[in-house]
C-alpha positions as CSV (number, residue, x, y, z in Angstrom):
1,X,-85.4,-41.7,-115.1
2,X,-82.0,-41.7,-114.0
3,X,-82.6,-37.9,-112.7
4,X,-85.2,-39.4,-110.7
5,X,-82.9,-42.0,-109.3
6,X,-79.9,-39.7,-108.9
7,X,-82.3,-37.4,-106.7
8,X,-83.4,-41.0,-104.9
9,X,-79.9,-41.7,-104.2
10,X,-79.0,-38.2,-102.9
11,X,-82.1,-38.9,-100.4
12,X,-80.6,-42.0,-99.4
13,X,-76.7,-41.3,-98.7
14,X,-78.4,-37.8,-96.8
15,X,-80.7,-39.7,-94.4
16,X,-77.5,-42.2,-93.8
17,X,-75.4,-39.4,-93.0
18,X,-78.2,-38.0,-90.6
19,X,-78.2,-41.4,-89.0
20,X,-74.3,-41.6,-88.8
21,X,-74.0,-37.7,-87.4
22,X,-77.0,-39.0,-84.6
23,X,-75.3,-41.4,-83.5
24,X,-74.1,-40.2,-80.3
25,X,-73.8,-41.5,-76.4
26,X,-76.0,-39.5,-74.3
27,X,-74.4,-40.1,-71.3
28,X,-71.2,-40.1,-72.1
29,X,-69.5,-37.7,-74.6
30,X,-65.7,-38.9,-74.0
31,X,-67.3,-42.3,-76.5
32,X,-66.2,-42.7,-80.6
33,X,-69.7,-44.1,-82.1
34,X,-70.6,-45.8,-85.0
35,X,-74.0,-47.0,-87.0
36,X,-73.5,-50.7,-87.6
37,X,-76.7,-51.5,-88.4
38,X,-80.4,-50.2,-88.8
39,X,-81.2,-48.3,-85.8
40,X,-78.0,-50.1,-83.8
41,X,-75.1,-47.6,-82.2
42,X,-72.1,-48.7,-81.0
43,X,-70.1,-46.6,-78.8
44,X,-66.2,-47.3,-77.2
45,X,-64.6,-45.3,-74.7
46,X,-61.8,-43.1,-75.9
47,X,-58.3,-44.2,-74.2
48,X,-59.9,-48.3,-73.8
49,X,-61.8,-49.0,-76.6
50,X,-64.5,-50.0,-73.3
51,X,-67.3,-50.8,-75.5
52,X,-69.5,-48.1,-73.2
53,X,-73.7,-48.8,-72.2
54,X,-74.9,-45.3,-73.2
55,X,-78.9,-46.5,-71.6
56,X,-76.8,-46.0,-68.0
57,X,-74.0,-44.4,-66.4
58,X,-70.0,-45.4,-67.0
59,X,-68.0,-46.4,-63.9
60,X,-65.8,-43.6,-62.5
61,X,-62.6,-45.8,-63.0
62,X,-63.1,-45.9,-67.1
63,X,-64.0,-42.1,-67.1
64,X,-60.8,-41.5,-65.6
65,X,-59.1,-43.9,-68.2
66,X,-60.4,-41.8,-70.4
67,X,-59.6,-38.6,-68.9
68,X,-56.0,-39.3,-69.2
69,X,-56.1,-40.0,-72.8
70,X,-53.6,-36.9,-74.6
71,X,-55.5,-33.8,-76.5
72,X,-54.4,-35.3,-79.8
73,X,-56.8,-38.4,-78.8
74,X,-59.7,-36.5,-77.4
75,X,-59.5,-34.4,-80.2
76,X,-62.7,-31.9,-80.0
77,X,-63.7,-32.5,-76.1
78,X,-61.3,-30.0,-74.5
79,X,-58.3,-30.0,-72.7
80,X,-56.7,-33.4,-71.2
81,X,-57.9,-33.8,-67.3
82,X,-55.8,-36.0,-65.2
83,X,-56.2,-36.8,-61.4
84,X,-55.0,-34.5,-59.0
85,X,-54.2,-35.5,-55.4
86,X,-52.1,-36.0,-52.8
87,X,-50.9,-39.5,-54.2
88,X,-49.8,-37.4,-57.5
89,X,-51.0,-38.4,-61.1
90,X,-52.1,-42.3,-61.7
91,X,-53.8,-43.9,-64.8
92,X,-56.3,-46.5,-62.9
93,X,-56.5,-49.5,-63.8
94,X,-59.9,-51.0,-64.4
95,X,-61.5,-54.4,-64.4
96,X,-62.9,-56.0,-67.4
97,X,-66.8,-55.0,-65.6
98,X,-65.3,-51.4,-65.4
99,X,-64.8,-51.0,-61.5
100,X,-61.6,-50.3,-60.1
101,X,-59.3,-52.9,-59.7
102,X,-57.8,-52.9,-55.9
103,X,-54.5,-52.2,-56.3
104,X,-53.8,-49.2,-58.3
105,X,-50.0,-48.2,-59.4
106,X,-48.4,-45.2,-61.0
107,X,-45.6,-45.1,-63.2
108,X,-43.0,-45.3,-60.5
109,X,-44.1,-48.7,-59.1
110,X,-45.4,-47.4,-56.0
111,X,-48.7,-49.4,-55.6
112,X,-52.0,-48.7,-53.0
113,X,-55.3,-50.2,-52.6
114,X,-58.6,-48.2,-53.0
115,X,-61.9,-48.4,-52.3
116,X,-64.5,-48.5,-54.9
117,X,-64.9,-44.7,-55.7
118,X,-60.9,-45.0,-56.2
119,X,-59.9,-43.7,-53.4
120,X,-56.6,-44.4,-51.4
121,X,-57.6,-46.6,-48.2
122,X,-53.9,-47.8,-47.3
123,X,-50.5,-47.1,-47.1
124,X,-48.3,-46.8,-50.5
125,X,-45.8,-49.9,-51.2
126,X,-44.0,-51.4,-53.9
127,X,-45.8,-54.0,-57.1
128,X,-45.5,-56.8,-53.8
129,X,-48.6,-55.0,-52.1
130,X,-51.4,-57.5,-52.1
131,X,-55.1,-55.7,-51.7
132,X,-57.3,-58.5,-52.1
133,X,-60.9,-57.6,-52.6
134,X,-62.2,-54.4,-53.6
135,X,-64.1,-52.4,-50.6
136,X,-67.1,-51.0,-51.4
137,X,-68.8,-47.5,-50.5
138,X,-71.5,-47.6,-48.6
139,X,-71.5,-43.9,-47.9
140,X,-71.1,-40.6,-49.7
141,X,-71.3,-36.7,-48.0
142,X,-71.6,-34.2,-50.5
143,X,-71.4,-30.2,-49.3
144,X,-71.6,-27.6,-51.1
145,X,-71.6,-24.0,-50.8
146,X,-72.7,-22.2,-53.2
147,X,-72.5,-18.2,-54.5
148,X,-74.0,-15.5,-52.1
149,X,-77.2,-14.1,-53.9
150,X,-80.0,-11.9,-52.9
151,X,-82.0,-14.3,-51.7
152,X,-82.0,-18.2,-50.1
153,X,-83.4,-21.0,-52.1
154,X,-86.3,-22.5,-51.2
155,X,-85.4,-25.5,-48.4
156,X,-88.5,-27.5,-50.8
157,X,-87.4,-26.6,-54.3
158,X,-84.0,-26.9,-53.6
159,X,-84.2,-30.7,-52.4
160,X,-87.0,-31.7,-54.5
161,X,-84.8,-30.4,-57.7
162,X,-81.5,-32.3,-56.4
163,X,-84.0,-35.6,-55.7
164,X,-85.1,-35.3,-59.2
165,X,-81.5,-34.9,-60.4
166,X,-80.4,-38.0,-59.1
167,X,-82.8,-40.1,-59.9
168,X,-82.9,-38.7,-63.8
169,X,-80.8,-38.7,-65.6
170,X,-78.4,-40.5,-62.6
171,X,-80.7,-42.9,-62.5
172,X,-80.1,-43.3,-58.7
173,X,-83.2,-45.1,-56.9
174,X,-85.1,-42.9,-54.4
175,X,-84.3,-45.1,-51.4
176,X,-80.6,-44.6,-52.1
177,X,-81.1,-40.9,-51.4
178,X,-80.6,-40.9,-47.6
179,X,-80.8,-37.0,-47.2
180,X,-81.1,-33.6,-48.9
181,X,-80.2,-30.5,-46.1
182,X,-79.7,-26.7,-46.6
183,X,-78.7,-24.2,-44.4
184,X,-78.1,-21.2,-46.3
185,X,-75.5,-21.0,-47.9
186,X,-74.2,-24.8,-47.4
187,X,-76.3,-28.4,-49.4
188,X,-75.5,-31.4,-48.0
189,X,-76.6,-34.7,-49.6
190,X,-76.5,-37.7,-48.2
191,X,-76.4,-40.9,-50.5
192,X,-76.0,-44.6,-48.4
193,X,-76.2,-47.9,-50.9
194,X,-75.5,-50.7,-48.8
195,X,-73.8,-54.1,-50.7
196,X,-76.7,-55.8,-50.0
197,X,-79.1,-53.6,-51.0
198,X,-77.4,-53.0,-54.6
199,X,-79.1,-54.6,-57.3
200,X,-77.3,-55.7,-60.7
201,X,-79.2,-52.8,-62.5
202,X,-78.6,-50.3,-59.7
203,X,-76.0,-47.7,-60.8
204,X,-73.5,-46.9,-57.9
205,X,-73.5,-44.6,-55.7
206,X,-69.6,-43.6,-56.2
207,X,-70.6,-43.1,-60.3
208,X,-73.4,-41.3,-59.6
209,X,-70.8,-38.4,-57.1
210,X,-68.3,-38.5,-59.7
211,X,-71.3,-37.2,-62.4
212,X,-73.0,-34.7,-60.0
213,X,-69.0,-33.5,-59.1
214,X,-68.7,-32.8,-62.6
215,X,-71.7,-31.2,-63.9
216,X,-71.5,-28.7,-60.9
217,X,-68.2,-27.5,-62.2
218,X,-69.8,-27.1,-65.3
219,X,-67.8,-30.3,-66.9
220,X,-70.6,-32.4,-67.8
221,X,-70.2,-35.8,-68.5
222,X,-73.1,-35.8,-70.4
223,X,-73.0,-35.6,-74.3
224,X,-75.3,-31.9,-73.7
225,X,-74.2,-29.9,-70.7
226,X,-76.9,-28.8,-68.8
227,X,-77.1,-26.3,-66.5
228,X,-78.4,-26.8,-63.0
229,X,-81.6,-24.4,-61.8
230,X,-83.4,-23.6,-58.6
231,X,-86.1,-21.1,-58.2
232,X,-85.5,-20.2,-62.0
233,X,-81.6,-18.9,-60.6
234,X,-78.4,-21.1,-61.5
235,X,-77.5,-23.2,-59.0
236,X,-73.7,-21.5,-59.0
237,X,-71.4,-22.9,-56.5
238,X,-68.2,-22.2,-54.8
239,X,-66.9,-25.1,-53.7
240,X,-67.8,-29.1,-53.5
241,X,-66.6,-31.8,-51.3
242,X,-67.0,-35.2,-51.3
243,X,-65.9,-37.5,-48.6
244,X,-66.2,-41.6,-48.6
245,X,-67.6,-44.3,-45.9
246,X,-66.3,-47.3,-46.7
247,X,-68.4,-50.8,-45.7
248,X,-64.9,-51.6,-44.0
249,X,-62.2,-49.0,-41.8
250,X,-59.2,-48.2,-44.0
251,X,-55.8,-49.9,-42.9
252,X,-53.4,-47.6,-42.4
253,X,-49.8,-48.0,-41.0
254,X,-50.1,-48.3,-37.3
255,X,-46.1,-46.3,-36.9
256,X,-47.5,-43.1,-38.9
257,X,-50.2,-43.4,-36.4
258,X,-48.3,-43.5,-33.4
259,X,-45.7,-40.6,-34.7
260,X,-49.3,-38.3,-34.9
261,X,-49.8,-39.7,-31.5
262,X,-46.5,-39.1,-30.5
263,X,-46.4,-35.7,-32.2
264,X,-49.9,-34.5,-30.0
265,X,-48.1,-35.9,-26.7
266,X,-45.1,-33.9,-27.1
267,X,-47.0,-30.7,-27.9
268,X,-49.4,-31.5,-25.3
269,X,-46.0,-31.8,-23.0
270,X,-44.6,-29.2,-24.1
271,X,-47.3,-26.9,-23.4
272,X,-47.9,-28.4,-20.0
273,X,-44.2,-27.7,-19.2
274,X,-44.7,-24.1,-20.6
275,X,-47.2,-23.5,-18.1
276,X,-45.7,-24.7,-14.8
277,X,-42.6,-22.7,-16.1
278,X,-44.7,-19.4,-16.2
279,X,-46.4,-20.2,-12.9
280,X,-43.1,-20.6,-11.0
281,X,-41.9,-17.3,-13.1
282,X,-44.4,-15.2,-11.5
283,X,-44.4,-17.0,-7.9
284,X,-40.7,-16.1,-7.8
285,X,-41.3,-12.4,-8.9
286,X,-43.7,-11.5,-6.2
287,X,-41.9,-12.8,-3.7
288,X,-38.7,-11.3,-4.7
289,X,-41.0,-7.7,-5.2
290,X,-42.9,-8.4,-1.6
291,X,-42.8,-8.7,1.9
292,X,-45.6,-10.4,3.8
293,X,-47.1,-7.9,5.2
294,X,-46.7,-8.6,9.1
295,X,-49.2,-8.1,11.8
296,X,-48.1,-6.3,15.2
297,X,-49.5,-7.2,18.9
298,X,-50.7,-3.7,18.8
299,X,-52.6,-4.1,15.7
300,X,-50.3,-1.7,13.7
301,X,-49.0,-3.0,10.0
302,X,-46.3,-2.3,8.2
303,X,-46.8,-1.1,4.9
304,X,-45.2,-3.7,2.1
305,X,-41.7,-2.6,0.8
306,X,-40.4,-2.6,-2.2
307,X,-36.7,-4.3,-3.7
């Protein structure tokens, strides 16, 4: 008898210990989860403790939260990724709903607003720059080009496979998905998703880039990479680019304006004054080389002479 009940036991702590190990967020592997109940998974995003909804996608701004978080923290997902761009390295700062708060600052107290997709839509000030409401995205243009191969994709396959993609596992609605090109060897994708048109269960557009971004350069989001196929050939690209709509312009400083402005004018002037110098350069030479050649009551001419 108490064999028997060890060997019941050993059953027991083993399926528990299955449970635990499956506990996992499929759509987010940067998560720490935990069993805390029968059949119940909790998972919290590494660098905020953002308790994380693994049934959808999570916001770009807590992803790169979480992307920030040292090696020592992230222990087994790879190397530490910060964000690179021309404003330098910022941690975002997030709202408690996970969208990007409008005013983002870096550690040297320079401040600037963003749009939803967190990027830069105004001029950099100090902690006394007021953004007010969070723009939203209406618009995303992704191109890609991808590696030369023997032959094109198929203009069908190609854009019912990205169609497919987006709406599973992105979970982006079909009317969302504006436009799927290819003209060998450039994709371009079109997403638009309106405020208005945005339902409380509809993922966003900006989250949705910022996962497509990363599984084409093979840095999956996911918790299992996956590996993107047309025409039974990877889908290998060679560059990306994303660029943003906003539903409003962005508000730039009107004096940086005018010194670009200023900047074209002078070299517009410049070249202008280049010209007219040349032309009176060469008027002066052939009339210093010259003579008019001069026509006599007889008819005879002179032939032109020389300086």
């Amino acid at each position: 008898w108490s064999l028997s009940w060890g060997v019941l036991l050993g059953l027991i702590l083993a399926v528990a210990s299955s449970a635990q190990n499956n506990c996992t967020c499929a759509t987010n592997k940067w998560t720490v989860c935990a069993q805390d109940g029968p059949g119940n998974c909790t998972c919290v995003l590494i660098g905020s403790n953002h308790r994380v909804d693994c049934s959808t996608l999570t916001s770009k701004c807590l992803l790169m939260k979480a992307e920030m978080t040292p090696l020592k923290e992230k222990r087994f997902w790879g190397q530490p990724r910060v964000l690179l761009d021309i404003d330098g390295i910022y941690n975002p700062d997030c709202e408690d709903s996970g969208v990007f708060k409008a005013r983002q600052c870096n550690q040297t107290d320079t401040c600037w607003c963003v749009n939803a997709a967190g990027v830069r839509r105004t001029e950099k000030g100090d902690k006394s720059l007021s953004c007010g409401e969070l723009v939203r995205t209406s618009w995303i243009y992704i191109e890609m080009k991808h590696k030369k191969k023997s032959r094109t994709f198929n203009f069908t396959n190609i854009e019912d496979t990205l169609r497919q993609l987006f709406e599973s596992p992105y979970k982006l609605h079909p009317k969302f998905i504006t436009a799927v090109k290819y003209n060998f060897p450039l994709i371009r994708i079109q997403l638009n998703q309106q405020g208005s048109e945005k339902s409380r269960c509809d993922v966003d557009i900006a989250d949705v880039a910022y996962y497509f971004e990363k599984d084409i350069k093979d840095d999956s989001i996911f918790h299992s990479n996956r590996t993107l196929t047309i025409d039974g050939d990877a889908l290998d690209t060679e560059k990306i680019s994303i660029c943003y709509v906003d539903e409003k312009p962005p508000q730039f400083c009107m004096k940086q304006l005018a010194a670009g402005v200023s900047a074209v004018v002078t070299v517009v002037t410049m070249t202008a004054g280049f010209g007219i110098a040349v032309l009176v350069i060469l008027r002066r030479l052939r009339t210093r080389k010259y003579k008019k050649i001069e026509m006599k009551e007889m008819g005879e001419i002179r032939a032109p002479s020389f300086q």
